[in-house]
C-alpha positions in Angstrom: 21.5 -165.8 -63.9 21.6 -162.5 -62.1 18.7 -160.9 -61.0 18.2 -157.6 -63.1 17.7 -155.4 -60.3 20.4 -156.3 -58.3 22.5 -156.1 -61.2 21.7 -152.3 -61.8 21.9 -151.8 -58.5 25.3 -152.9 -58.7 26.3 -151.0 -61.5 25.4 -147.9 -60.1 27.6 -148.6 -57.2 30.4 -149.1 -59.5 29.7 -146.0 -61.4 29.7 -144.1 -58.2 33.0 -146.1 -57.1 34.5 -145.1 -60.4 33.5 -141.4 -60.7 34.8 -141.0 -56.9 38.4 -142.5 -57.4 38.8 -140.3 -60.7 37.9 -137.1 -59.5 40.6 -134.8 -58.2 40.8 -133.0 -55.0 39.0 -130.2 -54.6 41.7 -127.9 -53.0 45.4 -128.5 -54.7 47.7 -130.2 -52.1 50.0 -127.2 -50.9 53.2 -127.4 -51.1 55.5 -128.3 -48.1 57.7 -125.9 -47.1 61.6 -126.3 -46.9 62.6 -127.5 -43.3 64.1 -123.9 -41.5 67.2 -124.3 -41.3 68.8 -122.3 -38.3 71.5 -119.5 -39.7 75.1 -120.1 -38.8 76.6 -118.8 -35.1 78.3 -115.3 -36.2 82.1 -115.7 -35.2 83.3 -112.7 -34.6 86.2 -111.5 -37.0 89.6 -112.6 -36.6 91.7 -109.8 -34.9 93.8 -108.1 -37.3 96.6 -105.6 -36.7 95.1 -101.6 -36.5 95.7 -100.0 -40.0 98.9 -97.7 -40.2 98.4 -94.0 -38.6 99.9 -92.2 -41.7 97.6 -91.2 -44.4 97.4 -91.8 -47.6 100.0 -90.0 -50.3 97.7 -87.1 -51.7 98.1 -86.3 -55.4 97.7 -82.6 -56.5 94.4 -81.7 -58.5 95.1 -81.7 -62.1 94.9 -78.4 -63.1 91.8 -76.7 -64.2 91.6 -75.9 -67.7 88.5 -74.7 -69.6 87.8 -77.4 -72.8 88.3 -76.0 -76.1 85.4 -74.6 -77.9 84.3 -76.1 -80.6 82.8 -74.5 -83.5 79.2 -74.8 -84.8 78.8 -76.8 -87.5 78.9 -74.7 -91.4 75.3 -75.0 -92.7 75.6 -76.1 -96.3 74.8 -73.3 -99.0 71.0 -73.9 -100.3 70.8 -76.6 -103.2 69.6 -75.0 -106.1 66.1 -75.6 -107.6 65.8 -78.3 -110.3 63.6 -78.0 -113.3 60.7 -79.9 -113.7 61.6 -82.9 -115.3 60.5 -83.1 -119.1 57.8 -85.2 -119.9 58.9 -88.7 -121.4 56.7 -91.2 -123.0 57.1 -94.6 -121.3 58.2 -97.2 -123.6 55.9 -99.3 -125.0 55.6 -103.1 -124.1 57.9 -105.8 -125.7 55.6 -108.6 -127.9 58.8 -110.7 -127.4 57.6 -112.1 -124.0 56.2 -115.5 -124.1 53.2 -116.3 -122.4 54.9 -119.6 -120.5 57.5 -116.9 -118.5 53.9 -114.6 -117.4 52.0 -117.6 -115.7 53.3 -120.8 -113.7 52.5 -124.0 -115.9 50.2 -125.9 -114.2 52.5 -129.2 -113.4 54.1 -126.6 -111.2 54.1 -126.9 -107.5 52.5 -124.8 -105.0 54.8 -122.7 -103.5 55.8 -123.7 -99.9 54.7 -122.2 -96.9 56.9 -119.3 -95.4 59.3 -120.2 -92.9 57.7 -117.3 -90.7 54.0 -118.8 -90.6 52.2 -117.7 -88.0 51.7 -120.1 -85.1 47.7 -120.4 -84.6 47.8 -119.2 -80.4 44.5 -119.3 -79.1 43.5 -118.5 -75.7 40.7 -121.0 -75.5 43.1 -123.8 -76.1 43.7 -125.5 -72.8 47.4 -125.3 -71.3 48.7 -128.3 -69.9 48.0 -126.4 -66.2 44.2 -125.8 -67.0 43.9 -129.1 -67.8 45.8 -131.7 -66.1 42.9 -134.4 -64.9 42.6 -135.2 -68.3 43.7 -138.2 -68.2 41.3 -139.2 -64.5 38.0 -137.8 -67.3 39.1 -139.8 -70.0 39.6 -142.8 -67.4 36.0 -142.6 -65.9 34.3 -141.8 -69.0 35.9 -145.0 -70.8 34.8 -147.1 -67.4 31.7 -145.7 -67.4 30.9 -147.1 -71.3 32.5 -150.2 -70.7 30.0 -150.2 -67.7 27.4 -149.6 -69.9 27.9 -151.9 -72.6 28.7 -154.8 -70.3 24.8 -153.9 -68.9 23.3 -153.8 -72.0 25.3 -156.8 -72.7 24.1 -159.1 -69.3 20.2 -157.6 -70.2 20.5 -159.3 -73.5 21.7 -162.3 -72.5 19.6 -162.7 -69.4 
C-alpha cells in the first residue's frame, strides 16, 4: 500500500496542478489588430473635355407677390350656463342576481398570467460577460471533491 504521507503529499500537488490549469489569465488576451493594409495609388482623373464657355439659360424670378391674408379664426359665442342638475335617487339594487354570477365557483381556474408580466431584471444576476470561467470553477471544484473523496477513500482502505 501507499505510504500516507506521500500520498497527501501527492494530492496536494494535484490540487495545485488542477487549480493552476483552471484558472484564467489574469490580463484578457488583446485583440490582434487587422493587418494595415496600404491605401490604393490615387490615379489621377481621366482627362475630360473643358465644359462648354456659355452659361447656363437663366430663368426670370417669378414674380413677387405678397400671400393672401388669412383671417383669424371666429371665437365661438359663450355656451350658456346649465342648471344644476336635479337631484335623482339612484335606483335601488336588483334581488334578481344570483349569487353563482357575483363569485367564481370554486372548480374555476385561476386566471392566467398577463401576457405583459414583467420580466424579473436584476442587476446582481451575472451576464454571460461577468461570468464566463464558469465552467474552469465548476471544473476545479468537481476535481477538487473527487480528489477528496478518493483520499478519504485510499485512508480507509489503507
Amino acid at each position: 500500500m501507499m505510504d500516507p504521507q506521500a500520498l497527501l503529499c501527492f494530492t496536494f500537488i494535484y490540487i495545485v496542478f488542477a487549480g493552476a490549469g483552471a484558472q484564467s489569465p489574469s490580463t484578457p488576451p488583446t485583440a490582434t489588430p487587422p493587418p494595415v493594409s496600404s491605401p490604393p495609388p490615387a490615379t489621377p482623373p481621366p482627362v475630360s473635355s473643358p465644359p462648354p464657355a456659355t452659361p447656363p439659360p437663366v430663368s426670370p424670378p417669378p414674380p413677387a407677390s405678397p400671400p393672401p391674408a388669412t383671417p383669424p379664426p371666429a371665437t365661438p359665442p359663450p355656451a350658456p350656463l346649465a342648471s344644476p342638475p336635479a337631484a335623482v335617487p339612484a335606483p335601488a339594487p336588483s334581488k334578481k342576481k344570483s349569487k353563482a354570477a357575483s363569485s367564481p365557483s370554486p372548480l374555476s381556474s385561476p386566471p392566467a398570467p398577463s401576457a405583459e408580466a414583467p420580466v424579473p431584471t436584476s442587476s446582481d444576476s451575472p451576464t454571460p460577460s461577468q461570468n464566463d470561467n464558469s465552467g474552469a470553477v465548476e471544473t476545479m471544484v468537481g476535481r477538487m471533491v473527487m480528489l477528496g473523496m478518493g483520499y478519504v477513500f485510499m485512508m480507509v482502505l489503507g
